[in-house]
C-alpha positions, 0 to 999 in steps of 0.5 A: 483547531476550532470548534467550527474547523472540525465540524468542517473537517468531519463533514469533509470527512463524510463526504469522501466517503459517501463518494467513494463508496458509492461506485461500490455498489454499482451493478452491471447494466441489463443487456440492451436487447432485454433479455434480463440475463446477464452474459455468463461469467469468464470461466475460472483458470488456475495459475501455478505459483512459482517459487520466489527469490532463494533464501540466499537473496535475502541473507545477502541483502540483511548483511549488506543492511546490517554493514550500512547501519552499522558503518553509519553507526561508526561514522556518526560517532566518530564525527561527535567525538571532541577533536583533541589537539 
């Protein structure tokens, strides 16, 4: 790349980002009666975490991944093996 490229490339760069972080700051909008005081916020609820897939799930998809790899493995050497006559 040229000198000028890069220039080019930073200053795109920094554009990006200048458009990007911009909605960042974004702050909520008054009301329109004038009140000046924000509604209040939602109230704050607790969500129970259930337990995720059982250990088992896991161990049956590594094996199912270790016997691909390992018959891909077995096929690839067997087809750069020199064919005897």
């Amino acid at each position: 790349m040229t000198t000028s490229h890069r220039i080019l490339a930073a200053l795109a760069t920094l554009a990006t980002l200048a458009l990007g972080v911009t909605p960042a700051f974004a702050m909520p909008a008054p009301p329109a009666d004038g009140g000046g005081v924000l509604p209040p916020a939602d109230p704050i609820t607790v969500q129970h975490v259930t337990p995720g897939s059982p250990i088992w799930l896991f161990v049956v998809v590594a094996l199912a991944a270790a016997i691909a790899s390992a018959t891909a493995a077995i096929l690839a050497m067997r087809l750069r093996q020199p064919k005897l006559a």
